[in-house]
Backbone as ProteinMPNN parsed JSONL, in Angstrom:
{"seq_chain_A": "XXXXXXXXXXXXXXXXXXXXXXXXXXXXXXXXXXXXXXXXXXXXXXXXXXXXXXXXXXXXXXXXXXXXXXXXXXXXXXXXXXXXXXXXXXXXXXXXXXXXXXXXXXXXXXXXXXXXXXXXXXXXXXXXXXXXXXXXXXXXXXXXXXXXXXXXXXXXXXXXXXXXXXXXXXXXXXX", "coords_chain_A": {"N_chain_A": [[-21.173, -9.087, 0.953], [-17.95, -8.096, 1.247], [-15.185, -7.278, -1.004], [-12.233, -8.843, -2.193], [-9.866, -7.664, -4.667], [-7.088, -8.987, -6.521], [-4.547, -8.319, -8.846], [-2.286, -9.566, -10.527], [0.524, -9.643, -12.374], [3.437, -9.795, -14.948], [5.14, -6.566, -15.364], [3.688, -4.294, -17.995], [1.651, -5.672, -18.918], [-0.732, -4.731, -18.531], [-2.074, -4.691, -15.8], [-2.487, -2.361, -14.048], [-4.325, -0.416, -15.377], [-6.526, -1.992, -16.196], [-7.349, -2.713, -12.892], [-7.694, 0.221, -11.652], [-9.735, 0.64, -13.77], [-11.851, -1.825, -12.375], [-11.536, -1.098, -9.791], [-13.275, 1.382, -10.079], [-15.922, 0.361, -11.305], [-16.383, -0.723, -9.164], [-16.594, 0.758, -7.618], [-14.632, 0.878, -6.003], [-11.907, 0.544, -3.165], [-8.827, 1.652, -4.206], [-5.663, 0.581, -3.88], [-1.943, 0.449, -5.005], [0.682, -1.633, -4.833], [4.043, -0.803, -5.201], [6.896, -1.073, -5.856], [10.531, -0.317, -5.379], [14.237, -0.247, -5.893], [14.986, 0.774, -3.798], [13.724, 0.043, -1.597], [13.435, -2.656, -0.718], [14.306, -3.831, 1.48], [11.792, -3.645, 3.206], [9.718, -4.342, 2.3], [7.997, -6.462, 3.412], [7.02, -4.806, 5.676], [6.089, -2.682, 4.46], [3.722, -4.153, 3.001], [2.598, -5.292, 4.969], [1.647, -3.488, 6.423], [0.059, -2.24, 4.246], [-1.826, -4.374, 4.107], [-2.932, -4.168, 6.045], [-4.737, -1.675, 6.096], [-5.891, -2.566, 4.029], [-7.446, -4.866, 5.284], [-8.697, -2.866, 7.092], [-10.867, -1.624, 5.211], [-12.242, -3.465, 4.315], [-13.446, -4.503, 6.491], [-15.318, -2.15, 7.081], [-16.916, -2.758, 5.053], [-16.286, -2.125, 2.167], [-15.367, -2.648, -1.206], [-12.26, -3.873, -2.505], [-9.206, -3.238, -4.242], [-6.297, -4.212, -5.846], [-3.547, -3.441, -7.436], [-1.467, -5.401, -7.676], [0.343, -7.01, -5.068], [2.129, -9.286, -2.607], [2.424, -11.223, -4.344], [3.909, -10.109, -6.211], [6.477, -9.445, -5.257], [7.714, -11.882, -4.603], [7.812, -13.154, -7.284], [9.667, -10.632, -8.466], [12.003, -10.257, -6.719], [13.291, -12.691, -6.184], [14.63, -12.974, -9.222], [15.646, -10.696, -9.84], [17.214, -9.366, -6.715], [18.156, -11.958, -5.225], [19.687, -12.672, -3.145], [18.945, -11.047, -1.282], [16.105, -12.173, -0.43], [15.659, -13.162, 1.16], [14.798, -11.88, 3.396], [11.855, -10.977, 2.795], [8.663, -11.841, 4.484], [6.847, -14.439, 3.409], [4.87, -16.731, 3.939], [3.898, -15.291, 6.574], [2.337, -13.401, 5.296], [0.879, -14.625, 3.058], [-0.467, -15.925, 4.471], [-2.155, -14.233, 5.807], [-3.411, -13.238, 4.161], [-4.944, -14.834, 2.76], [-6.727, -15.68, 4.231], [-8.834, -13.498, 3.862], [-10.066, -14.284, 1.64], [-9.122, -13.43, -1.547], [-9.751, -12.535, -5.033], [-7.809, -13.316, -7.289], [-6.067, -12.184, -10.303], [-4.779, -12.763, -13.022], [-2.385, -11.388, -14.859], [-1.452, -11.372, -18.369], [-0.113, -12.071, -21.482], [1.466, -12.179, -24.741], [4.645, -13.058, -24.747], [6.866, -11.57, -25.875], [5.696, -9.204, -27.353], [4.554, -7.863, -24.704], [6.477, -7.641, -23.529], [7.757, -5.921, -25.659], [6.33, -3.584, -25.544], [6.799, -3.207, -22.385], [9.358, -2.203, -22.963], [9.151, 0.396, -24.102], [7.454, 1.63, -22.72], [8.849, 2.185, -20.197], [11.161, 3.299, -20.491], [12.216, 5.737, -19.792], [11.966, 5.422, -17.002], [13.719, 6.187, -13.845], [16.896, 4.491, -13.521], [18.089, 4.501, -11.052], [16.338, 3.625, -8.744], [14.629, 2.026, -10.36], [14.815, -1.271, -11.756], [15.954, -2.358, -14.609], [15.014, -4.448, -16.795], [16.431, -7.004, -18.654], [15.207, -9.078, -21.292], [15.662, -11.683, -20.484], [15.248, -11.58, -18.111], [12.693, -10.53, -17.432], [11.328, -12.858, -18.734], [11.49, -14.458, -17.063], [10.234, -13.522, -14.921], [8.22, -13.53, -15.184], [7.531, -16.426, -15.764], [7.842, -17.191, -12.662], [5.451, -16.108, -12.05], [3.576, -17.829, -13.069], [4.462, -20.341, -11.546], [4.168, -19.488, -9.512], [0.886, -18.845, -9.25], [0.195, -21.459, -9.68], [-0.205, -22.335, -7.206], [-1.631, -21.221, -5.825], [-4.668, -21.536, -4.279], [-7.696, -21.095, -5.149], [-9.942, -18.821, -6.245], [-8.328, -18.137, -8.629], [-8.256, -16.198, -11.863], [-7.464, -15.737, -15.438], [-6.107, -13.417, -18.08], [-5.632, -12.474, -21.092], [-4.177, -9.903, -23.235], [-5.558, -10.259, -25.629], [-8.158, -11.377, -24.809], [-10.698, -12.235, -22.732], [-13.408, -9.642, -22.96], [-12.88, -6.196, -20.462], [-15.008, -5.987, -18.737], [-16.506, -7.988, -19.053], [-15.062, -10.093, -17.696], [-14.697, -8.919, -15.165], [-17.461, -9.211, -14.266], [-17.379, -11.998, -13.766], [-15.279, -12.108, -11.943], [-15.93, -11.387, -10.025], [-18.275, -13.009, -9.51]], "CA_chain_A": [[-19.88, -9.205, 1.598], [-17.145, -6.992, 0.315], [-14.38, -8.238, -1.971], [-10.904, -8.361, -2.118], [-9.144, -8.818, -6.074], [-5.427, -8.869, -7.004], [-3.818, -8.104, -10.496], [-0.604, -9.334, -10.296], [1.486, -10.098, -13.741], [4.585, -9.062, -14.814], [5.323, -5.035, -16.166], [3.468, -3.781, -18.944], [0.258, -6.328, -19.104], [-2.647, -3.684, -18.163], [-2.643, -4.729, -14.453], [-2.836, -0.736, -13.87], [-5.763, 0.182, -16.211], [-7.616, -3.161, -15.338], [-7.163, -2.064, -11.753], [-8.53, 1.366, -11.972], [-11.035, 0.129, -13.951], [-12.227, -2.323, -11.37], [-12.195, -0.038, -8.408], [-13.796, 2.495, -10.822], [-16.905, -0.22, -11.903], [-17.062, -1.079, -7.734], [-16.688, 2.299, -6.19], [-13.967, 0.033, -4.265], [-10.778, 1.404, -2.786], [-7.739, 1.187, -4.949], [-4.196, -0.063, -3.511], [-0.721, 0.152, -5.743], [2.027, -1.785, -4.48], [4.918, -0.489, -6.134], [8.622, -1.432, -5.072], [11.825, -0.131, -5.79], [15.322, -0.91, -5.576], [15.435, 1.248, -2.465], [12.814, -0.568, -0.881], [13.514, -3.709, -0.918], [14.434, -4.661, 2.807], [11.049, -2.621, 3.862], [9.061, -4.88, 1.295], [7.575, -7.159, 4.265], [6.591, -3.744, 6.006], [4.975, -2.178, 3.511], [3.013, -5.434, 2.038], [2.101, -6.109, 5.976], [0.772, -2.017, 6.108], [-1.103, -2.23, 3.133], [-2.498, -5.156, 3.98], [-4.067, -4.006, 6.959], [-5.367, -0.732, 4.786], [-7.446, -3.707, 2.893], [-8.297, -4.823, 6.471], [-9.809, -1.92, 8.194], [-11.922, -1.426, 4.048], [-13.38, -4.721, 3.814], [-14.419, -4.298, 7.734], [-15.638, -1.307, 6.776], [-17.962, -2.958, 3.694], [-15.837, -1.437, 1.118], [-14.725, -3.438, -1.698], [-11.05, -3.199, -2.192], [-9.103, -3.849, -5.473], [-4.829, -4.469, -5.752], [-2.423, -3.656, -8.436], [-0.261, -5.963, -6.963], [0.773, -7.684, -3.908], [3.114, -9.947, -1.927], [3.14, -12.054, -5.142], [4.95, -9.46, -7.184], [7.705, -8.93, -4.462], [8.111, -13.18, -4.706], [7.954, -13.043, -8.899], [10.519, -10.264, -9.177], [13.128, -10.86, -6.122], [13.955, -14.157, -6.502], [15.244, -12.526, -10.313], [16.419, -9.4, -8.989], [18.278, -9.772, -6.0], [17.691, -13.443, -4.663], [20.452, -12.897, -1.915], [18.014, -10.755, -0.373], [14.984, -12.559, -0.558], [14.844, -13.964, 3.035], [14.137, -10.87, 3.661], [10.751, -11.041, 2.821], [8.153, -12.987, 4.988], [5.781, -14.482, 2.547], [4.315, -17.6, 4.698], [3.059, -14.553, 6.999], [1.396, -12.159, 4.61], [0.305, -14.827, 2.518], [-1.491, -17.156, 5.352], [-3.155, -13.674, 6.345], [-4.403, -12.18, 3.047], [-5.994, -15.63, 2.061], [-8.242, -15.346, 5.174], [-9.398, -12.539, 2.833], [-10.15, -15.042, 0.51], [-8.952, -12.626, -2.345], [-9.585, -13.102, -6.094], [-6.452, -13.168, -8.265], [-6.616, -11.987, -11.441], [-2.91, -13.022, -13.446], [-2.544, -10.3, -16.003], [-0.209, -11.797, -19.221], [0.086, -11.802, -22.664], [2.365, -12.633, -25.331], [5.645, -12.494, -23.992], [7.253, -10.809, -26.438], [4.51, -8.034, -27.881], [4.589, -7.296, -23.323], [8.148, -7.25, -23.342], [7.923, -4.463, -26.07], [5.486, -2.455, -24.6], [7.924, -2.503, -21.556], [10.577, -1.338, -23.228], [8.762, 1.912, -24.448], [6.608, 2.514, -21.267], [9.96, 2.051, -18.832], [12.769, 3.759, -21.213], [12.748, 6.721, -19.152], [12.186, 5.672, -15.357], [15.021, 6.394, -12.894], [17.466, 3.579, -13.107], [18.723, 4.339, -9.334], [15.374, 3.619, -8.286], [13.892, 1.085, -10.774], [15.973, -1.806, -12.735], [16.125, -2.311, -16.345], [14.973, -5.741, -17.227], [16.505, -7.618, -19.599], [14.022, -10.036, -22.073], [16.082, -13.357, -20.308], [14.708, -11.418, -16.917], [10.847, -10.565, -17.56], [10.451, -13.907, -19.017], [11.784, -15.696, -15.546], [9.486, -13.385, -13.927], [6.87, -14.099, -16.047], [7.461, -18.003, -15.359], [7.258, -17.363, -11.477], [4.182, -15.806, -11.882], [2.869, -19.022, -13.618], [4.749, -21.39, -10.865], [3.305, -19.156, -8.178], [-0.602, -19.174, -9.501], [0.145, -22.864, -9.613], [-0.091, -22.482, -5.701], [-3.188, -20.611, -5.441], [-6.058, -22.586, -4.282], [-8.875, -20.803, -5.292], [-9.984, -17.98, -7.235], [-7.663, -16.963, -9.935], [-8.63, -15.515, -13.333], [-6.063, -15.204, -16.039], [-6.609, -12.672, -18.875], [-4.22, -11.996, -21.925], [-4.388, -8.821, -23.819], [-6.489, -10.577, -26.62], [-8.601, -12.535, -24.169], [-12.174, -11.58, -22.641], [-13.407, -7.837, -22.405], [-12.13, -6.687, -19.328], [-16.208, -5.692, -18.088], [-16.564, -9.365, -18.514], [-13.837, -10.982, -16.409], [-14.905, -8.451, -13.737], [-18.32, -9.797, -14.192], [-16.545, -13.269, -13.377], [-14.829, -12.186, -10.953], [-17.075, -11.089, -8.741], [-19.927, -13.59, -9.199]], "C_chain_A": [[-18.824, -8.545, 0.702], [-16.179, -7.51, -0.096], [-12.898, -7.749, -2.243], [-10.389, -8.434, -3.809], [-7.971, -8.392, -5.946], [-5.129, -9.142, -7.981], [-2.888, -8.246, -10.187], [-0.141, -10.007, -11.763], [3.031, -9.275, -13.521], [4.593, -7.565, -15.632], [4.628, -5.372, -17.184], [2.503, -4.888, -19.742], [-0.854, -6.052, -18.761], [-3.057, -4.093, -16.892], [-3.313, -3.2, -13.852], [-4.256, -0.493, -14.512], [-6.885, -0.415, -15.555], [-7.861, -2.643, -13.727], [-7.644, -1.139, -11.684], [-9.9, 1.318, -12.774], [-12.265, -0.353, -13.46], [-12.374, -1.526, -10.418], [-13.119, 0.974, -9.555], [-15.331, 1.625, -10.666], [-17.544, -0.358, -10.209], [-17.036, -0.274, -7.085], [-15.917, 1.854, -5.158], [-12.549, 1.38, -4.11], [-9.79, 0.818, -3.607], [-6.465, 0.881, -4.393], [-3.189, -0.299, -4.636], [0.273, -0.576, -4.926], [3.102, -2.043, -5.224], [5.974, -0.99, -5.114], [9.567, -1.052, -5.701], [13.215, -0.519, -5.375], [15.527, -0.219, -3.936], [14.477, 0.644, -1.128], [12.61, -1.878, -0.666], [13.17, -4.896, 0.508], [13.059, -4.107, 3.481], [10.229, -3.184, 3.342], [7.899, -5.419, 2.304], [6.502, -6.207, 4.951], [5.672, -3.102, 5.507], [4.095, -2.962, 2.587], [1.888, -5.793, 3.69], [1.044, -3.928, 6.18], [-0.463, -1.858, 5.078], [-2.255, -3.49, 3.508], [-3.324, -4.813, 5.298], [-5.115, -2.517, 6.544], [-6.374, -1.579, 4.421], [-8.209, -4.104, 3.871], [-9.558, -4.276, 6.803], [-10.807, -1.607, 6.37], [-12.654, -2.379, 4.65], [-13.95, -4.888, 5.611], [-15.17, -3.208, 7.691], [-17.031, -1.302, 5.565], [-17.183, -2.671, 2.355], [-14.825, -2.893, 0.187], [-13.593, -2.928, -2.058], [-10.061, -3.916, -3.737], [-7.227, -3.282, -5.573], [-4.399, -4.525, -6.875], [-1.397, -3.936, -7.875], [-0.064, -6.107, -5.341], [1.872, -8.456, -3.426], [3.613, -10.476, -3.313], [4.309, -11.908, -6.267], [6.657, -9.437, -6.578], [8.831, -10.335, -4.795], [8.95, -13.075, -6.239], [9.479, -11.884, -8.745], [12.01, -10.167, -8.084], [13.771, -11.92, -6.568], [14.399, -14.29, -8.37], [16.058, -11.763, -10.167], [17.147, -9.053, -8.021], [17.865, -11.236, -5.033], [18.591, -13.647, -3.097], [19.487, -11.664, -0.859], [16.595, -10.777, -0.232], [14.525, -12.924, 0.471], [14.341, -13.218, 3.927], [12.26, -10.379, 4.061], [9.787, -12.259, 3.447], [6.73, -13.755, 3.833], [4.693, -15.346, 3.299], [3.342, -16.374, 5.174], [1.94, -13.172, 6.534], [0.454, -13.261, 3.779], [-0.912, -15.951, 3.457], [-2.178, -15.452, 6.109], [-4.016, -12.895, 5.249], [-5.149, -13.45, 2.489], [-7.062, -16.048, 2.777], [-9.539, -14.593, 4.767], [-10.338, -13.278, 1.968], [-10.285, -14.312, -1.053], [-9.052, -13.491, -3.826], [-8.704, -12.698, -6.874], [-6.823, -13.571, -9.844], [-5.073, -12.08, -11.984], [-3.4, -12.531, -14.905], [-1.053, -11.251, -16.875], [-0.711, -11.338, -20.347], [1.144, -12.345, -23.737], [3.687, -12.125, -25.039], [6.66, -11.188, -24.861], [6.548, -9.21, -27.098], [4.911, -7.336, -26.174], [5.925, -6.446, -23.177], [8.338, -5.58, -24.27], [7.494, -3.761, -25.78], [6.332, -1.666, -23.54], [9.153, -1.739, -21.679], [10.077, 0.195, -23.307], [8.413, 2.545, -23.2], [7.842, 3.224, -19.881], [11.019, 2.757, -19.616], [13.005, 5.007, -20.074], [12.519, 6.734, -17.293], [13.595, 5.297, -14.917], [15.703, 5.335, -13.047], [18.301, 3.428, -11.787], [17.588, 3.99, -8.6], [14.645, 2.5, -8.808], [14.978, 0.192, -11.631], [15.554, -1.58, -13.973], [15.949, -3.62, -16.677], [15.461, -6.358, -18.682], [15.215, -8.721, -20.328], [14.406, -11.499, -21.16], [15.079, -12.92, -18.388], [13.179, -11.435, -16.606], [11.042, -12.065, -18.094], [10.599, -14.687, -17.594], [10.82, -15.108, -14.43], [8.586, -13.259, -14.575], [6.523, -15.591, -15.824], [7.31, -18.029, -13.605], [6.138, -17.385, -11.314], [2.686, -17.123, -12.239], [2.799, -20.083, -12.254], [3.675, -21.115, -9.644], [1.545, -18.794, -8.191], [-0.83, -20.335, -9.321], [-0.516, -23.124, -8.096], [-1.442, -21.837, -4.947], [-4.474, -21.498, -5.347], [-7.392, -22.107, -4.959], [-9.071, -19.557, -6.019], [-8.956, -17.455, -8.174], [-7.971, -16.939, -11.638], [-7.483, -15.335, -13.961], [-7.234, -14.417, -17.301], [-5.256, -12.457, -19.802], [-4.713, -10.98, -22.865], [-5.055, -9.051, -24.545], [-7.695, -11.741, -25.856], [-10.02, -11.816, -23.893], [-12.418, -10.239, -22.328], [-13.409, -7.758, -21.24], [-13.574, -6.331, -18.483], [-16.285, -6.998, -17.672], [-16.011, -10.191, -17.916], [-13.915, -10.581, -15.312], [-16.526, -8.755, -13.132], [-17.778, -11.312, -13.505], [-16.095, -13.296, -12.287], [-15.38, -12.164, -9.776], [-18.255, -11.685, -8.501], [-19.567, -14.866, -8.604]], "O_chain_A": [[-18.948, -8.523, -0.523], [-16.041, -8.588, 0.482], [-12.507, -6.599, -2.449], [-10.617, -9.56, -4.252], [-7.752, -7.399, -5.253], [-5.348, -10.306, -8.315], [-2.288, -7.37, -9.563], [-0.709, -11.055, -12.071], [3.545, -8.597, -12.632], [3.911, -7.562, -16.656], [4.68, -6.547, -17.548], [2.546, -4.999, -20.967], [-1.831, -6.793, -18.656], [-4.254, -3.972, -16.629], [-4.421, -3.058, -13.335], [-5.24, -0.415, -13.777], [-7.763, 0.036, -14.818], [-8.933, -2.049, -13.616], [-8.807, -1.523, -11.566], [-10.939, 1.88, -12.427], [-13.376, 0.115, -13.708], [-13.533, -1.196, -10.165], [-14.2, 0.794, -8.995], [-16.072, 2.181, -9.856], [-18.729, -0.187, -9.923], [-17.407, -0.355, -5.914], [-16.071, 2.071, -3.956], [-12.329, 2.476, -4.625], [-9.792, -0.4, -3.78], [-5.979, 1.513, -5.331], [-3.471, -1.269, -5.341], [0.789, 0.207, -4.128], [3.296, -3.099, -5.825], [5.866, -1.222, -3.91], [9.569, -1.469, -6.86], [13.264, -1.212, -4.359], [16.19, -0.779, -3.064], [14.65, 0.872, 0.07], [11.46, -2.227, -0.402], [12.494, -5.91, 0.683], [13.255, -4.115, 4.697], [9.226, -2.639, 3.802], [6.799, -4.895, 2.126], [5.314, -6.526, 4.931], [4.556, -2.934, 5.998], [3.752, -2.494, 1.502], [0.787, -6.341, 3.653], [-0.126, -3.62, 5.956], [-1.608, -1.434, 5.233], [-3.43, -3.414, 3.148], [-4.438, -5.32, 5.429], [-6.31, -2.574, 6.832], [-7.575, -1.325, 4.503], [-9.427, -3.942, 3.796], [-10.724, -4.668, 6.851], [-11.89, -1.183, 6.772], [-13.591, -2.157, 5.417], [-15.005, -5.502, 5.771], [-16.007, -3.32, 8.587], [-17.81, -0.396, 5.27], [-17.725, -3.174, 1.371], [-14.022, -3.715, 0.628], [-13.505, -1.701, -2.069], [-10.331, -5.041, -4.158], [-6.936, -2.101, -5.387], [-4.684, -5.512, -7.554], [-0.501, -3.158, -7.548], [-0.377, -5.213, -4.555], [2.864, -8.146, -4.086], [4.795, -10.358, -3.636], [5.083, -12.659, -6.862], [7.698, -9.418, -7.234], [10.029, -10.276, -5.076], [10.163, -12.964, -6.418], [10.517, -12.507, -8.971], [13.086, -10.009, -8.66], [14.756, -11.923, -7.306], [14.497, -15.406, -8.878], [17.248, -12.029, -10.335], [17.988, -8.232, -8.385], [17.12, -11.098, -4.063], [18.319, -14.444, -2.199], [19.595, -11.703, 0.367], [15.905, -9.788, 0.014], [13.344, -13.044, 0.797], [13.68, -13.516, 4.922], [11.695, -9.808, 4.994], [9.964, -13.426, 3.098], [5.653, -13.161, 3.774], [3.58, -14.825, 3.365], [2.268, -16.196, 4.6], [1.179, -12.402, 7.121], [-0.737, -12.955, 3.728], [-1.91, -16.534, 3.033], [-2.786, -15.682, 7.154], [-4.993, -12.167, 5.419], [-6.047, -13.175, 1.693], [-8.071, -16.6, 2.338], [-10.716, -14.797, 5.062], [-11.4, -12.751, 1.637], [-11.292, -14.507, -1.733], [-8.661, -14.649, -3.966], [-8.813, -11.524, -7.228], [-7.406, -14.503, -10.398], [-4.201, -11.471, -11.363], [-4.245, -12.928, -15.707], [-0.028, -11.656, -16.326], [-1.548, -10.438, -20.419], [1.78, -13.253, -23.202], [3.913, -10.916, -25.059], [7.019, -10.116, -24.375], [7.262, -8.209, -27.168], [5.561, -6.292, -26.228], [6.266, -5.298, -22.893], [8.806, -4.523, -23.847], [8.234, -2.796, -25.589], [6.606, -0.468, -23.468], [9.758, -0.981, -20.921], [10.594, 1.076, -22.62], [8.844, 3.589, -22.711], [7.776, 4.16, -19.085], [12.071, 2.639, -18.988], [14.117, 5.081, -19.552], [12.782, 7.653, -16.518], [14.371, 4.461, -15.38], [14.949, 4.545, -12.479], [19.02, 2.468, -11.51], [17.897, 4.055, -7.41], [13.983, 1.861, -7.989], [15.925, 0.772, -12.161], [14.836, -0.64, -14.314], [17.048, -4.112, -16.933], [14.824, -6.136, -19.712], [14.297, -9.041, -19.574], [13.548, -12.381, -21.117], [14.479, -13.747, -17.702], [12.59, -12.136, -15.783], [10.522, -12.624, -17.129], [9.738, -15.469, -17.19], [10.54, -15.693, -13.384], [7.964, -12.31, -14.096], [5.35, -15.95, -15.713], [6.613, -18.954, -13.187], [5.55, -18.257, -10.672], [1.515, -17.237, -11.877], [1.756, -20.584, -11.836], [2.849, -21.823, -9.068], [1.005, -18.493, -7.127], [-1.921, -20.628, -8.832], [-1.278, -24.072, -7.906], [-1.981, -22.004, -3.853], [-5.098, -22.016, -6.273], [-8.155, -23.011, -5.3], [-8.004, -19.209, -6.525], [-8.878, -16.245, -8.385], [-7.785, -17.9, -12.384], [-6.505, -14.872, -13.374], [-8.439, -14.593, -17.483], [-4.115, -12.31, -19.363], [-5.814, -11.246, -23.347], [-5.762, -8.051, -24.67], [-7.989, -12.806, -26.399], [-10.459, -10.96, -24.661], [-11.722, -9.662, -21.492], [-13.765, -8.728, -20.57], [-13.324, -6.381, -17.279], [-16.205, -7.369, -16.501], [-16.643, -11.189, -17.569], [-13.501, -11.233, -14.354], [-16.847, -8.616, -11.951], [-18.079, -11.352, -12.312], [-16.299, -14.239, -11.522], [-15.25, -12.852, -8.764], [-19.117, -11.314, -7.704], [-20.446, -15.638, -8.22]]}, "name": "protein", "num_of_chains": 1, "seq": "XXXXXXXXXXXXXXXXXXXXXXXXXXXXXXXXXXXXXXXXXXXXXXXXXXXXXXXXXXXXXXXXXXXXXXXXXXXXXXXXXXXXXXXXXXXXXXXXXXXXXXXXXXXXXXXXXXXXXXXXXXXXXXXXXXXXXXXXXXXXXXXXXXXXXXXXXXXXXXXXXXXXXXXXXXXXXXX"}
């Protein structure tokens, strides 16, 4: 039966690599969901698109593997602009991707060591297009990400940059 996973953390905790990795090890299909400031009200849209993308795979046999999902949109709105958060339907993406029964993989690390990383990796993307997180901001969306795993019934994996090799957590994941 073919397999759904989701990497969701906050910036600059190897969800990307891990991710590519994973589809790489399963020959699955890969999925980014990226968001920008210009995309915000379109979030719902393009979370409910993609998600039928993972659909027509995993009817298809194909295992299917997510740098990121609905839960990122939750984690960094409700920091980022919270007056347009109602925006997003979460109830309805998230009562149809856990039909999926997807395994969530919560990418972290030490908050601070992450935080620097982000600074270097992000110094030069667009700021009309992407924000600029302050340290008081990644950590609050670093603490959603905690509140909102809290809420996950069933499969999730955490991993921190000094934690299990990442062959073996995808061993885990998938058994």
């Amino acid at each position: 039966m073919p397999k759904i996973i989701v990497l969701e953390g906050v910036d600059s905790t190897g969800k990307s690599s891990l991710a590519k990795l994973f589809a790489k090890e399963l020959n699955a299909c890969y999925f980014h969901a990226s968001g920008h400031k210009t995309m915000h009200f379109a979030m719902t849209a393009h979370h409910m698109s993609m998600l039928h993308d993972i659909e027509v795979n995993l009817e298809q046999g194909r295992d299917v593997v997510c740098d990121r999902h609905w839960m990122s949109e939750i984690a960094y709105a409700s920091v980022l602009r919270p007056e347009q958060f109602a925006w997003y339907k979460k109830s309805e993406i998230f009562n149809r991707i856990s039909k999926l029964s997807p395994r969530y993989v919560h990418c972290c690390g030490d908050i601070h060591t992450c935080f620097e990383r982000y600074e270097r990796t992000h110094a030069d993307h667009d700021r009309s297009l992407f924000h600029h997180l302050t340290f008081d901001q990644y950590k609050d969306i670093a603490m959603n990400y905690l509140h909102l795993f809290m809420d996950i019934p069933h499969h999730v994996y955490s991993i921190e940059e000094n934690g299990m090799r990442q062959l073996e957590l995808l061993e885990k994941v998938i058994a």
